[in-house]
DRENDREN-572953 format. One line per 4 residues: number of its first residue (from 1); their letters; for each residue z, y, x of N, C-alpha, C. Coordinates in steps of 0.2 Angstrom, whole numbers. Layout:
BEGIN
NUM	A	Z:Y:X:Z:Y:X:Z:Y:X ~ ... $
% end
This chain:
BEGIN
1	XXXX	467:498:752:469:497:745:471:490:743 ~ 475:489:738:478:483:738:475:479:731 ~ 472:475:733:471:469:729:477:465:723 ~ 476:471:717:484:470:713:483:461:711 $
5	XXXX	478:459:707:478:450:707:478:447:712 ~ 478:448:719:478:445:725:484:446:727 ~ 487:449:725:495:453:727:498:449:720 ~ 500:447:716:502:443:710:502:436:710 $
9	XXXX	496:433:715:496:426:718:499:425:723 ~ 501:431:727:504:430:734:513:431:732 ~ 515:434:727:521:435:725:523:427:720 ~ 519:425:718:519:418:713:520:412:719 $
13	XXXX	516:415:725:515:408:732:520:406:735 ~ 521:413:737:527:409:741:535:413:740 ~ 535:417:734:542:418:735:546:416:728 ~ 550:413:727:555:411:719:556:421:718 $
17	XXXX	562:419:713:563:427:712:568:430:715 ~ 568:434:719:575:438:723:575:444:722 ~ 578:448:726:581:453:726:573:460:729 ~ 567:455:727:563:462:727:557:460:723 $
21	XXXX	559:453:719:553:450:715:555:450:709 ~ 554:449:700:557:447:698:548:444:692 ~ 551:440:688:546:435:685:548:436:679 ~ 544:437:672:545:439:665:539:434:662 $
25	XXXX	543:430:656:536:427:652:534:435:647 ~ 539:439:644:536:444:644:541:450:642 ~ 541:456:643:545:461:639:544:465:632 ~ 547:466:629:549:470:621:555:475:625 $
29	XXXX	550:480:625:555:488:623:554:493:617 ~ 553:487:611:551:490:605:556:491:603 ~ 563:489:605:570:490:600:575:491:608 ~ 582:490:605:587:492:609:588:487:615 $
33	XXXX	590:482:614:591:476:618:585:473:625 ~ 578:475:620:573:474:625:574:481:630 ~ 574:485:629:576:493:633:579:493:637 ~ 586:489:635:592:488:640:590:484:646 $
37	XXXX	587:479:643:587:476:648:581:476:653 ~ 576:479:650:572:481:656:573:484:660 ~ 578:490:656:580:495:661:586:495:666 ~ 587:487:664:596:485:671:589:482:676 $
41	XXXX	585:477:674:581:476:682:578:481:685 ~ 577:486:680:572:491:686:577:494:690 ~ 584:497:687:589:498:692:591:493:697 ~ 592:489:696:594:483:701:590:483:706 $
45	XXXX	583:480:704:578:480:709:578:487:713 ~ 577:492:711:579:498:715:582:501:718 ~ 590:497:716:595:500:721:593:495:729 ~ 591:489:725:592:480:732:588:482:736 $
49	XXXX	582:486:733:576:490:739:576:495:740 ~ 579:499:745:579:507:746:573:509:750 ~ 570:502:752:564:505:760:559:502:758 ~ 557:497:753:552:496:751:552:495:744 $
53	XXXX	544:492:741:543:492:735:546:487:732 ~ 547:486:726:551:479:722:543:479:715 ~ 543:472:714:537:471:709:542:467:703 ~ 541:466:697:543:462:691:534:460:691 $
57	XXXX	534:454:688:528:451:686:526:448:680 ~ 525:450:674:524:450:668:519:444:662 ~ 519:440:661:516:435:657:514:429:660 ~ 521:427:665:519:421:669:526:415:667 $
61	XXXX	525:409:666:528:404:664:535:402:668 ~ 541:403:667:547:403:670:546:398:674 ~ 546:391:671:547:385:671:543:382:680 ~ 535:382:678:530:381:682:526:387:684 $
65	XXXX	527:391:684:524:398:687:517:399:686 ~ 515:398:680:510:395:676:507:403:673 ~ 500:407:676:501:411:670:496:410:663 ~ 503:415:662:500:414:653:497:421:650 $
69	XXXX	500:427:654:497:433:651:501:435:646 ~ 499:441:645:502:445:640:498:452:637 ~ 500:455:631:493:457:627:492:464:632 ~ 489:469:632:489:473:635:493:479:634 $
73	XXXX	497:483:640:500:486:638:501:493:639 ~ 500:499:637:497:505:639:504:508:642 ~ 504:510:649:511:511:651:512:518:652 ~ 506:524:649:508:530:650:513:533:649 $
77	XXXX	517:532:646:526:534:643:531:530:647 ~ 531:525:649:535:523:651:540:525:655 ~ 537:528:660:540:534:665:546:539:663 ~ 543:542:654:548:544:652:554:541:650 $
81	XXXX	552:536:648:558:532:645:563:531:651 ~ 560:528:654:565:526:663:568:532:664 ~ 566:541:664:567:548:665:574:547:660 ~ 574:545:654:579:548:648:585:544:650 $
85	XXXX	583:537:652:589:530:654:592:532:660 ~ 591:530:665:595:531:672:594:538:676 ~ 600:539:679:600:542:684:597:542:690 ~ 593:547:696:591:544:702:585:540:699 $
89	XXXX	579:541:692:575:537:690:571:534:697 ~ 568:529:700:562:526:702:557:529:698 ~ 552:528:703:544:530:700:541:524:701 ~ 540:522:693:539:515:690:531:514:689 $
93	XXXX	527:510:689:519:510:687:517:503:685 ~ 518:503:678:515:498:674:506:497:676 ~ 505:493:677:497:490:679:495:483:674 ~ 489:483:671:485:480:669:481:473:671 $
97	XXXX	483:468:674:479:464:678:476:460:677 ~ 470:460:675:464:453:670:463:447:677 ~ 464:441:673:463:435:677:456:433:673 ~ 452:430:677:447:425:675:447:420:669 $
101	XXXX	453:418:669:454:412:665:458:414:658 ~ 458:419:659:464:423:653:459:425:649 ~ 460:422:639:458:426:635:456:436:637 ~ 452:435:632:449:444:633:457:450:632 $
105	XXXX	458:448:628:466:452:626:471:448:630 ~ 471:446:636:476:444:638:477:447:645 ~ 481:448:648:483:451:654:487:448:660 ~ 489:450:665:493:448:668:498:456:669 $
109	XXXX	506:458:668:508:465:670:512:464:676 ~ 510:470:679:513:472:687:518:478:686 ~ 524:478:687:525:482:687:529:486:694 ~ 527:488:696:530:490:706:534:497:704 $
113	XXXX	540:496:707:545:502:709:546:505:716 ~ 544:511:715:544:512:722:550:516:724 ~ 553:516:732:559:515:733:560:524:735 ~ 567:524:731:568:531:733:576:532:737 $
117	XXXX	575:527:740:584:527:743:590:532:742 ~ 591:531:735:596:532:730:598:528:726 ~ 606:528:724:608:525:719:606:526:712 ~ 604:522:710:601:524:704:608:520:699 $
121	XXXX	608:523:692:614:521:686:610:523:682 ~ 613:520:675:613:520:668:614:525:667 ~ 611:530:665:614:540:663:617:540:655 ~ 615:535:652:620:536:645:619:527:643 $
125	XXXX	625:526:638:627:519:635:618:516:632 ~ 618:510:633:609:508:628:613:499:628 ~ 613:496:622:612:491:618:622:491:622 ~ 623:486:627:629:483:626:632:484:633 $
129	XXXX	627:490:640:627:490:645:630:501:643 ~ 635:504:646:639:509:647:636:512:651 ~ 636:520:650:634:524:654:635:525:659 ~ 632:524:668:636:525:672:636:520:677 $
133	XXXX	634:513:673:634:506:677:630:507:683 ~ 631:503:687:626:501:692:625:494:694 ~ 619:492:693:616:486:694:612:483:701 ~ 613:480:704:609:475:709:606:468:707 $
137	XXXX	603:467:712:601:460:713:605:456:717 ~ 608:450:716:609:444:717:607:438:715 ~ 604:437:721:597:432:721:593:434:715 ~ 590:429:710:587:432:706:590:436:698 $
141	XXXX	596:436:700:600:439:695:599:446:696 ~ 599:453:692:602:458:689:608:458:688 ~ 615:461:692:622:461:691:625:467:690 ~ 629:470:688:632:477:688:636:474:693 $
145	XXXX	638:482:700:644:479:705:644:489:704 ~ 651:486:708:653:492:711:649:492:719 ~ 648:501:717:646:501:724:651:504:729 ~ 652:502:735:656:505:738:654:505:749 $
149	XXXX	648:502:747:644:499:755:636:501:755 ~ 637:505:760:629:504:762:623:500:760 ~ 619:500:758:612:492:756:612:491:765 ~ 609:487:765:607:484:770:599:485:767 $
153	XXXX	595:484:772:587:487:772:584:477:775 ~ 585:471:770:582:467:773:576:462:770 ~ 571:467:765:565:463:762:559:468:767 ~ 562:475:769:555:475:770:548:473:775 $
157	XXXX	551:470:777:547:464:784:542:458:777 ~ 546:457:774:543:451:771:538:453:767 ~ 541:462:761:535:462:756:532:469:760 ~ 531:472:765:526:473:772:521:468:772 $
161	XXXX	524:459:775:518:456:775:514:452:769 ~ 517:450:762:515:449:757:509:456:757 ~ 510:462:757:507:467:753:498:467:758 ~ 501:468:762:497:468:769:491:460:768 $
165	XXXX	493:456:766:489:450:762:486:452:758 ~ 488:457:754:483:456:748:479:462:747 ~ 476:464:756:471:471:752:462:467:752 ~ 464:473:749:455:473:746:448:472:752 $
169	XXXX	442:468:750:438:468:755:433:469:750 ~ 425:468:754:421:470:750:419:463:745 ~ 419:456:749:418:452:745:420:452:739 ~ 428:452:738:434:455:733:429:460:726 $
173	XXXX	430:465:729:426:471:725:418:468:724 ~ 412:465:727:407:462:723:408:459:718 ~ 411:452:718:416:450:716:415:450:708 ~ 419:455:709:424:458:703:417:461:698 $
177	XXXX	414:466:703:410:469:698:405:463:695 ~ 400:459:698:399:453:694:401:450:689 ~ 408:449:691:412:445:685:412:451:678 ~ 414:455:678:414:459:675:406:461:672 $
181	XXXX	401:463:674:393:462:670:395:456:668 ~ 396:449:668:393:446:668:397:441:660 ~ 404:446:661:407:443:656:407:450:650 ~ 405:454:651:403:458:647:396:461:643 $
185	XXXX	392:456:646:386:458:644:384:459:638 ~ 387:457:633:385:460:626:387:465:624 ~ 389:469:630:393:475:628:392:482:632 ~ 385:482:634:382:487:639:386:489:644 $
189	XXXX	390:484:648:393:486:655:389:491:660 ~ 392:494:663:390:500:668:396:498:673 ~ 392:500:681:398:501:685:396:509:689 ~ 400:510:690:399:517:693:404:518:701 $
193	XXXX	400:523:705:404:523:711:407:530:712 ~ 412:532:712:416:539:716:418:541:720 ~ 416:545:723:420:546:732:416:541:732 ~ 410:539:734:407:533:737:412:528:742 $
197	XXXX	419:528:735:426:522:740:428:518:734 ~ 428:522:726:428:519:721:425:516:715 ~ 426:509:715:420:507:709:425:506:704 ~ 420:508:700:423:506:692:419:505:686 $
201	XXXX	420:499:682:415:494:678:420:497:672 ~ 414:497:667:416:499:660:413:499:655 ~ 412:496:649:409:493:643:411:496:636 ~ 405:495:632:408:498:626:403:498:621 $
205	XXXX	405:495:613:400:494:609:399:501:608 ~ 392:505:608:391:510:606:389:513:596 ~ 391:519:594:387:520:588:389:529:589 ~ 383:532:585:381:538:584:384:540:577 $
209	XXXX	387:548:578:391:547:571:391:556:572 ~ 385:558:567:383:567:567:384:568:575 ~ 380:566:578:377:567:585:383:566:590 ~ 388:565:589:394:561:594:393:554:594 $
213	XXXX	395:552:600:395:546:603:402:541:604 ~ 401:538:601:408:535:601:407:528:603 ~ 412:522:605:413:516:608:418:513:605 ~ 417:506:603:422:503:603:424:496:607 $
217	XXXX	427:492:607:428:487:612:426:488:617 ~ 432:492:620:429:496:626:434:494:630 ~ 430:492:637:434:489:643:432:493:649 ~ 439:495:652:438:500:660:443:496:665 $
221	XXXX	438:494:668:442:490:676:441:496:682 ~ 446:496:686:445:500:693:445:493:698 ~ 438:493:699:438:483:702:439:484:709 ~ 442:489:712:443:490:717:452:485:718 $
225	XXXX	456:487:713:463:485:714:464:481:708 ~ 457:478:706:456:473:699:462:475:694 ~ 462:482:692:467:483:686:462:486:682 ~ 464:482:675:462:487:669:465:492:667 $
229	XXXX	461:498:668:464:503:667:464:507:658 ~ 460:501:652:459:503:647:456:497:642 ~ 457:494:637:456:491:632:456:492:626 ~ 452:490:621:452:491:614:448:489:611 $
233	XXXX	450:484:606:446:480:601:443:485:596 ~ 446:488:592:445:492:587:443:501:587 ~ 450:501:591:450:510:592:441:512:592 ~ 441:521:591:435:523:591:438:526:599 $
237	XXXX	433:529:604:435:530:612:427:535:613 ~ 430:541:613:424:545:616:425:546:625 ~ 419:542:628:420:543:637:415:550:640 ~ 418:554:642:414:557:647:416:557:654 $
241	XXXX	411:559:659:411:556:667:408:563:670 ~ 410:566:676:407:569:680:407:566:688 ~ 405:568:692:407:567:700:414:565:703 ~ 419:567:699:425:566:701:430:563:697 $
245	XXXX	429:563:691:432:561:686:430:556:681 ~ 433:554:677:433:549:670:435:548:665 ~ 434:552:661:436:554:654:437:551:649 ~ 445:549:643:444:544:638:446:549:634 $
249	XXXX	446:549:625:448:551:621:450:546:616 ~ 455:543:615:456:538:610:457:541:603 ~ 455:538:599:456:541:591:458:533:588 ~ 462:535:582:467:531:578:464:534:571 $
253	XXXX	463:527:567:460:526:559:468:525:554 ~ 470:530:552:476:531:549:473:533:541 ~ 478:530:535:477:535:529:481:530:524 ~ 480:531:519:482:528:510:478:527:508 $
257	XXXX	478:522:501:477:518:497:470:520:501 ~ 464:515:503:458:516:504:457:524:507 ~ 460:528:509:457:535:507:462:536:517 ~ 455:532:523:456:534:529:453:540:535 $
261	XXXX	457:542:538:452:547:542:455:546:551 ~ 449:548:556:451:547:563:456:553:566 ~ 461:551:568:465:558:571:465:557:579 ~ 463:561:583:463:562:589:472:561:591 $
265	XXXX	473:553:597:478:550:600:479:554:607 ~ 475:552:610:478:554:617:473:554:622 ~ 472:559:628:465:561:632:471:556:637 ~ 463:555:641:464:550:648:461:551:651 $
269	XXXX	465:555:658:458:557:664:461:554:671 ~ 457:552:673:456:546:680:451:552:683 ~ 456:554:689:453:559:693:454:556:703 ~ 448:556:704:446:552:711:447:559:715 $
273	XXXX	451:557:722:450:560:727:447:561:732 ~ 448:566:737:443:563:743:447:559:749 ~ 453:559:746:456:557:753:457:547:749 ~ 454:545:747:455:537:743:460:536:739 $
277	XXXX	464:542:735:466:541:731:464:543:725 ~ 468:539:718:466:543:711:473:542:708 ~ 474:548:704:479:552:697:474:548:692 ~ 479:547:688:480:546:679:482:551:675 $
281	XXXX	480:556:673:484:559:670:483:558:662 ~ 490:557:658:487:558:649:491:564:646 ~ 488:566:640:488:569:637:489:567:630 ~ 495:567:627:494:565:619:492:571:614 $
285	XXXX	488:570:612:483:575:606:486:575:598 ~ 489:570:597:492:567:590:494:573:587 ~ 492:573:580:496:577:576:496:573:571 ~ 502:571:569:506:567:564:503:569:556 $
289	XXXX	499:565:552:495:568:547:502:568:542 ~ 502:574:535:507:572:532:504:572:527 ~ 507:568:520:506:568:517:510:567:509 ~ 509:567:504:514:570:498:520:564:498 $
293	XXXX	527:565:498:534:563:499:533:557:493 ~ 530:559:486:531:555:480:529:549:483 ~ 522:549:485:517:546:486:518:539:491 ~ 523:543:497:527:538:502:533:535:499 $
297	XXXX	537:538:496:542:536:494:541:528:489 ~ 534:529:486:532:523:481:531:517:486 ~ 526:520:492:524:516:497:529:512:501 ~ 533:517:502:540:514:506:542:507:503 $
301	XXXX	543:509:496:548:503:493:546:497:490 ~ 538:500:490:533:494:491:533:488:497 ~ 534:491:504:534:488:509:538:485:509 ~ 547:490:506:552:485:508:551:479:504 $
305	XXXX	549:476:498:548:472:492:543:465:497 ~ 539:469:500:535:463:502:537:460:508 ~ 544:465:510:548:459:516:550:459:514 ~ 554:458:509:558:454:506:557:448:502 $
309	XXXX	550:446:499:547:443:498:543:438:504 ~ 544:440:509:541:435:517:546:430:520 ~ 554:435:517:558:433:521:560:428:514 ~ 559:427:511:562:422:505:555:417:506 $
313	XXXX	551:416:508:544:413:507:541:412:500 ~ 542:419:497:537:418:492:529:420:492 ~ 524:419:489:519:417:490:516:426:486 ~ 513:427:489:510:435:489:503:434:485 $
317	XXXX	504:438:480:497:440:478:492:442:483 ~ 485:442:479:479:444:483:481:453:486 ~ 484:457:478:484:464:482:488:464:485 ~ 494:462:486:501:460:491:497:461:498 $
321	XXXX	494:454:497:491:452:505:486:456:508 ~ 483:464:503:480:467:506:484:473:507 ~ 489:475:504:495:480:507:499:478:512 ~ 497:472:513:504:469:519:499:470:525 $
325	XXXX	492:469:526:489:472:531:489:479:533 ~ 491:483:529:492:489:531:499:489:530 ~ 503:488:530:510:489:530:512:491:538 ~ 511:488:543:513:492:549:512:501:549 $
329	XXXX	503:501:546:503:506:548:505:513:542 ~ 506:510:537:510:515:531:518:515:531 ~ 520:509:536:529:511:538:525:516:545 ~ 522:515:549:522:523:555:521:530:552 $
333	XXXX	517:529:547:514:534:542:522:537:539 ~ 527:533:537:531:535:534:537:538:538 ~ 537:534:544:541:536:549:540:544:553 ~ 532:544:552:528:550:555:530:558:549 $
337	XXXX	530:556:543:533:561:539:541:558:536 ~ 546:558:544:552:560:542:557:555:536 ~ 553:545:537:556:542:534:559:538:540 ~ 564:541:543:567:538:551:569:530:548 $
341	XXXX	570:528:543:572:521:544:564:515:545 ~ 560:519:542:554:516:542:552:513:548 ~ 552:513:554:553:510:562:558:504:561 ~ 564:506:558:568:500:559:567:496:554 $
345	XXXX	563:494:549:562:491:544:554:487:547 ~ 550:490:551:545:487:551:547:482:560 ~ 553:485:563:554:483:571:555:475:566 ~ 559:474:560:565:467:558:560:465:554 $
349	XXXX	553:467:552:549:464:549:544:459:557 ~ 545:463:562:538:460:566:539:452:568 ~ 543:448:567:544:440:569:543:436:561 ~ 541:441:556:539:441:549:531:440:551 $
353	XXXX	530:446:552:522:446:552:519:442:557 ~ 522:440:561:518:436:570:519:429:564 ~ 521:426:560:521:420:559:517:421:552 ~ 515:425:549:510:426:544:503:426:545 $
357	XXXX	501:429:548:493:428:550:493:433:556 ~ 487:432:561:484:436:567:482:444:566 ~ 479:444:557:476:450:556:485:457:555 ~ 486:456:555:493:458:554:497:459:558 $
361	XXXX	497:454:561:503:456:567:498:460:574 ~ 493:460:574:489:465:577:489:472:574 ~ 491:474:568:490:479:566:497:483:568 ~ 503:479:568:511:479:569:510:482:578 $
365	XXXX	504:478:580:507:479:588:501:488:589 ~ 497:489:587:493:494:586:496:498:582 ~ 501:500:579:506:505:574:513:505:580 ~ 514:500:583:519:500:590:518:503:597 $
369	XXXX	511:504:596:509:508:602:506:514:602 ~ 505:515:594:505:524:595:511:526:595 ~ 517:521:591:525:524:592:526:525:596 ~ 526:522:601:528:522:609:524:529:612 $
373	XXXX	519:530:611:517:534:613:520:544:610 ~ 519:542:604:522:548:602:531:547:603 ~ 534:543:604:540:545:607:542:547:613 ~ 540:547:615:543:548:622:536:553:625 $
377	X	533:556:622:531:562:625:535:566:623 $
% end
């Protein structure tokens, strides 16, 4: 089993970026452009490697190779997205990677494509790239070419032995689970073992609510391949576990004017084999709350007013400043009962809100991951 942090430092060691690596301070496939473009490297990289795997590396410093991390990013949908964009999709796997040195919300992203020796293309037009293109690598460029010649098959000797460096040993796996007690102890850390092959460390504030058990700031590492497999400051998270399995249930605190309730997001079950592998599977549970038209439509025009007032730098009332904290989540609320512009008004607010305060643009990035996940199921 491959040591994903110890594979992240060995892709950072000794290779710049070519034709089966590529390096990101970070991605946004929250609007069109960020879409396109992530969607040309993963073709690129997929066509340049037909016989082995191609990685992109996510939250590290162009300049000096420096990492810096990036927030955490739930990548069950992502696969669809890739499924709707190109032809010949690759099987894509977004990964979690906690470094030592990295604040609590901060991550390193791995993202590996695994090689299906086909041409892979563009299946319809997205931002400024035409249905149909085909992209490679050249050197660490992404290029659209025509194809008309065979790949030649010559990285995979090198990320064979890159890969083959970075497996798992036991020291690695103590290690890890240490680090882990040891930075979570205020938060009743457990490790548990499956298949007596995998361990897995996980944390969570608890509280009791009409005899259900809920958690929050809840953290799931699989410290076997040192990937977080689950984070949350806020959210409420019901866990259940058997012998072979591990169970999440995320709930999301949605409502108006003061008047909030919990709607069941999306089930997460992490099912262990006996042969030393494990599935992911999720399940979105969401059903979109509706509520009275009048009610939104006042809301709506509310919100637009108070970007309109951020982008002018006018100086916000008390109540202002307490609607502008729920403003991501009353533009999803609106978007979610059928006000489709409401997405695009809150995507042209989000460089608005990051420079406003932290309580806020956390709330922007928490209303863009349940979009993300209800679209693309």
């Amino acid at each position: 089993m491959i040591n994903k942090r110890l594979l992240i430092k060995n892709l950072l060691a000794h290779n710049d970026e070519n034709s089966f690596y590529d390096k990101k301070r970070k991605i946004d496939i929250t609007h069109k452009e960020g879409k396109a473009k992530f969607l040309k490297h993963i073709c690129a990289l997929s066509n340049s490697n037909p016989k082995n795997n191609s990685y992109i590396v996510i939250g590290v410093d162009d300049e000096d190779n420096k990492i810096v991390g990036v927030h955490f990013f739930d990548d069950s949908k992502i696969q669809n997205l890739i499924n709707a964009y190109l032809s010949n999709p690759p099987i894509v796997q977004y990964e979690n990677i906690p470094f030592p040195h990295l604040p609590d919300d901060k991550v390193v992203g791995l993202v590996t494509i695994r090689p299906i020796d086909e041409i892979t293309s563009l299946r319809k037009n997205i931002w400024k790239y035409y249905g149909g293109s085909v992209f490679f690598r050249d050197g660490s460029m992404s290029m659209p070419k025509i194809f008309d010649i065979e790949i030649k098959d010559v990285n995979s000797k090198i990320v064979n032995a890159i890969e083959s460096h970075a497996q798992n040993n036991i020291q690695y796996t103590l290690d890890g689970v240490f680090d882990f007690m040891n930075k979570r102890k205020d938060y009743n850390p457990q490790y548990m073992v499956f298949k007596e092959y995998f361990v897995l460390c996980w944390s969570g504030q608890k509280k009791v609510v009409k005899d259900n058990i809920y958690y929050s700031r809840v953290d799931i590492e699989l410290i076997n391949e040192q990937v977080r497999l689950f984070f949350s400051t806020l959210d409420e998270v019901s866990i259940t576990y058997d012998n072979n399995s591990f169970k999440i249930i995320e709930y999301v605190s949605l409502g108006l004017q003061n008047s909030f309730k919990y709607y069941t997001l999306e089930e997460t079950t992490i099912l262990f084999e006996d042969n030393a592998h494990y599935t992911i599977e999720t399940n979105l549970l969401f059903e979109p709350p509706q509520f009275d038209k009048k009610v939104l439509h006042h809301i709506y025009n509310a919100n637009n007013a108070l970007i309109e007032k951020l982008k002018k730098g006018i100086s916000l009332t008390k109540h202002e400043t307490h609607d502008l904290n729920n403003l991501p989540a009353t533009y999803l609320i609106c978007y979610l009962n059928e006000f489709p512009n409401a997405i695009d008004r809150l995507t042209e607010a989000k460089p608005l809100l990051k420079r406003h305060n932290k309580v806020v643009y956390n709330a922007y990035q928490d209303a863009a991951r349940i979009l993300r996940k209800v679209k693309y199921s």
